[in-house]
N, C-alpha and C positions, 0 to 999 in steps of 0.2 A: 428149521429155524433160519432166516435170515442172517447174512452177514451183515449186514449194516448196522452201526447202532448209532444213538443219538435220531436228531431230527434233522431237517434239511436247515435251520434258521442255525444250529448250533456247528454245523458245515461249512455255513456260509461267513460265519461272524470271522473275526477278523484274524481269532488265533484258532480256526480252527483246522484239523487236519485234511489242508487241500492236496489232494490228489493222493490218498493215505492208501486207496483204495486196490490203486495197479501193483499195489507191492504185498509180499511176506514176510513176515517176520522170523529171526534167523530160530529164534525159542521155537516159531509154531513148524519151522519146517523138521528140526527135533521133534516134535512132539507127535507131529503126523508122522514121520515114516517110524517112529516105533510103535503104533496103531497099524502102521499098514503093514509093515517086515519083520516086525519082532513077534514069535511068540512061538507054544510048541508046535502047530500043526501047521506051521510056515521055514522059510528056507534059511532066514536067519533064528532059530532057537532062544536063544540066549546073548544079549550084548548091555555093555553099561553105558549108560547114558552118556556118560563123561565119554565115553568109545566115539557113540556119533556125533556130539557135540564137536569134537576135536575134527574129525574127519568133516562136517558141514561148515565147519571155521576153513580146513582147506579147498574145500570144494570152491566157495563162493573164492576165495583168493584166486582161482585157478581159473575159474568163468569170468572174470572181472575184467582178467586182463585181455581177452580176445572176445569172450561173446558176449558178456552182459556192458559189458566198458565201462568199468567208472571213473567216469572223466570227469576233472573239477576245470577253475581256470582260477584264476586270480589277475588283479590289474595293480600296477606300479608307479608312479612316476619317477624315471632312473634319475636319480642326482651324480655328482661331479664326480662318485666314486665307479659309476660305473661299472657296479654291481646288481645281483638282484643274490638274495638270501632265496634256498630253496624251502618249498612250503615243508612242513612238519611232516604230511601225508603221504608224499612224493616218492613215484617209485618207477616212473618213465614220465618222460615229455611228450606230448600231441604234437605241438607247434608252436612257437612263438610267435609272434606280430606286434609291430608297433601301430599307435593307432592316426592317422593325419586330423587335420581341419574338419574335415566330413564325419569323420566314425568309421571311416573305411580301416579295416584290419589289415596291413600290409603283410606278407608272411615273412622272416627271416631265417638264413638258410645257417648252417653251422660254418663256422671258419674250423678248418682241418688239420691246417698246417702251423696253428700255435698253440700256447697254452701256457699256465700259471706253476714251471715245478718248482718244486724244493730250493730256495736259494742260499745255498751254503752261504754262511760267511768265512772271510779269509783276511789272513794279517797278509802284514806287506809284503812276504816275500812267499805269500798264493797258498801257504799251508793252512791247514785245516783251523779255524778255531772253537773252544768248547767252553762247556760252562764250569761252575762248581763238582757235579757231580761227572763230569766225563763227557756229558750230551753236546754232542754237534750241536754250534747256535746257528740260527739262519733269521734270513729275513723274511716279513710279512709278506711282502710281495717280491717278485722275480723282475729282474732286469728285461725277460721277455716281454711279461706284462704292462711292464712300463713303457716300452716302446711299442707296443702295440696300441694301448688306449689314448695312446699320443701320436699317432697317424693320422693324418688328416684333421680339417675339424669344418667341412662343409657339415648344413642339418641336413634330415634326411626330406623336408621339406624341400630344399635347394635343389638336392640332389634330383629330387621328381621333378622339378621343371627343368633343368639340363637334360635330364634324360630323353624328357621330351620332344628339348629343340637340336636333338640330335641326329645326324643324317643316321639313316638305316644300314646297320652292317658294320660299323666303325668297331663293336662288338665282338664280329665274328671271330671264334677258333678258340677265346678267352674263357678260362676255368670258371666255372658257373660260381664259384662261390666268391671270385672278384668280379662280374661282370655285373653284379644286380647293383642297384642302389638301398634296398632297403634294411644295410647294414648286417652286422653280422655278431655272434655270440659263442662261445665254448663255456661246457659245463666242465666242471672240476669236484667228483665228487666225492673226494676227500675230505677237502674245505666247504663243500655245501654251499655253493655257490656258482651264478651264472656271471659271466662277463661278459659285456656288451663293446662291441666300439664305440670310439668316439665321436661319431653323428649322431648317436641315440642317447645324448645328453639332455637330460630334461623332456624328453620326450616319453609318454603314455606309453606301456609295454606291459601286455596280455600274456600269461602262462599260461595253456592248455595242459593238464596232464594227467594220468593215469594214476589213482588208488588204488587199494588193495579191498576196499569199503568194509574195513575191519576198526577204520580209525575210529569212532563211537557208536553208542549202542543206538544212535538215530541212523546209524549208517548202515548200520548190520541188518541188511532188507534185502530180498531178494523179487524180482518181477516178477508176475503169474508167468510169464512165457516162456522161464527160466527154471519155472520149480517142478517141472517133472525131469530136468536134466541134473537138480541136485537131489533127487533120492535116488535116480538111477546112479549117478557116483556116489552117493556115501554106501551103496547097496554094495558095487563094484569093490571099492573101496577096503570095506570089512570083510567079503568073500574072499577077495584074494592077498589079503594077510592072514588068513586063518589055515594053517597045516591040513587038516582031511578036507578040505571042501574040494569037491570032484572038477578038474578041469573045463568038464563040459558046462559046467554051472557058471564056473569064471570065465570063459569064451563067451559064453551066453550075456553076461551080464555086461562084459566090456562091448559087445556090438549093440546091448542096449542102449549104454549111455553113451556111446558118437553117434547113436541114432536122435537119442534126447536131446545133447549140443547139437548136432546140423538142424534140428526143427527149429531150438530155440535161436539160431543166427539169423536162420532165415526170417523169423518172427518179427527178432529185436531189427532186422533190417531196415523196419518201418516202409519197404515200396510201396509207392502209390499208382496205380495208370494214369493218373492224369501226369504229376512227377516225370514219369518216363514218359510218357506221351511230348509234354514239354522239353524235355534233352532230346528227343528227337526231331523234333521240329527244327530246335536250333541248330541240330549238325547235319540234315538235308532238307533243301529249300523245298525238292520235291514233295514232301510231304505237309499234305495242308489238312488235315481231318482231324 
């Protein structure tokens, strides 16, 4: 029987499920590998559902972050606060960029050397002050912070045409995270929050970053080119947590699935020859084919 259902009209209409097709569902990747590994004249016996469920819940968390990548992005317009609130999902950054005139994505690099901490408060004579119940009070924001999103206040627009009408070299020797113009950010993730400098006031600013793709059940999907690397680890997995299972079984099955993950990186790689044909072109002139 065909995997497809529905017709091509009910595909194409306007809510229908585009591009539904390059993925798995996290239910059916349960429900195939206890069809394919559970049972008595196979190597797993006996497991509870709720077993592999748990263990395909960590697998996909585990390929997310380096081989299947779920990357989301979000866009912004920073106001005077000079914040951005981190997404709900969030559990690494890609990249930042603000965006210019064009659409062109500028990248911005992390500032290192400051940050937003804890700002005690203190009575006049610099001792500690608390609340009612005994608790250190502090302030919303840090005297660091303040004086840092109050640096400068060229845009980042200005900053690219200076940069431009700049002799070459003026530059050199300078810590790469003061030398670029297209501003700078530190996360604090305590407070759930990125800070921007103050050139990137009002200005368009793109979050790239990594999920877990646990956050809803439209997320909980795995790629065809991913799912024989998630029953080799949930297989892995339940093997070597379980007391009698014979070493050679759990060696066996751990060199299965970094066999599963390297097929599937190099899969999800997406290379193309033309792709590469093209980066080569552009990094020697010699090649013209």
């Amino acid at each position: 029987m065909g995997l497809l259902t529905g017709t091509d009209a009910t595909y194409y209409a306007a809510n229908g499920d585009h591009g539904g097709y390059q993925f798995v569902t996290l239910d059916d990747i349960v429900n195939n590998f206890i069809v394919a590994y559970v049972g008595g004249d196979k190597l797993i016996s006996k497991v509870k559902r709720l077993d592999v469920a748990f263990h395909a819940q960590r697998t996909m968390q585990e390929l997310s972050y380096d081989t299947t990548r779920s990357e989301k992005s979000q866009e912004i317009e920073i106001g005077p606060s000079l914040t951005m609130t981190l997404p709900r999902d969030y559990v690494n950054y890609v990249k930042l960029t603000w965006v210019d005139s064009t659409g062109i994505e500028r990248v911005m690099h992390p500032a290192r050397k400051t940050s937003n901490p804890l700002a005690i408060l203190q009575a006049g004579d610099f001792s500690y002050t608390a609340d009612g119940a005994g608790a250190l009070q502090s302030a919303e924001d840090s005297d660091t912070w303040g004086k840092f999103k109050t640096q400068g206040s060229s845009t980042n627009e200005e900053l690219s045409v200076l940069e431009e009408d700049n002799s070459y070299g003026q530059r050199f020797g300078l810590d790469p995270q003061f030398s670029h113009v297209n501003g700078t950010f530190f996360i604090d993730p305590i407070k759930s929050k990125i800070y921007f400098s103050s050139g990137l006031v009002n200005s368009t600013v793109t979050i790239k970053y990594i999920s877990d793709s646990l956050g809803t059940d439209a997320e909980m999907v795995v790629h065809k080119f991913a799912e024989e690397a998630m029953y080799k680890s949930i297989a892995y997995a339940i093997l070597s947590t379980r007391i009698n299972t014979p070493e050679y079984i759990v060696g066996r099955f751990k060199k299965e699935r970094a066999a599963a993950i390297r097929l599937a990186k190099l899969r999800l790689s997406n290379l193309k020859t033309e792709e590469i044909n093209q980066v080569m072109k552009g990094k020697s002139k010699h090649i013209k084919h």
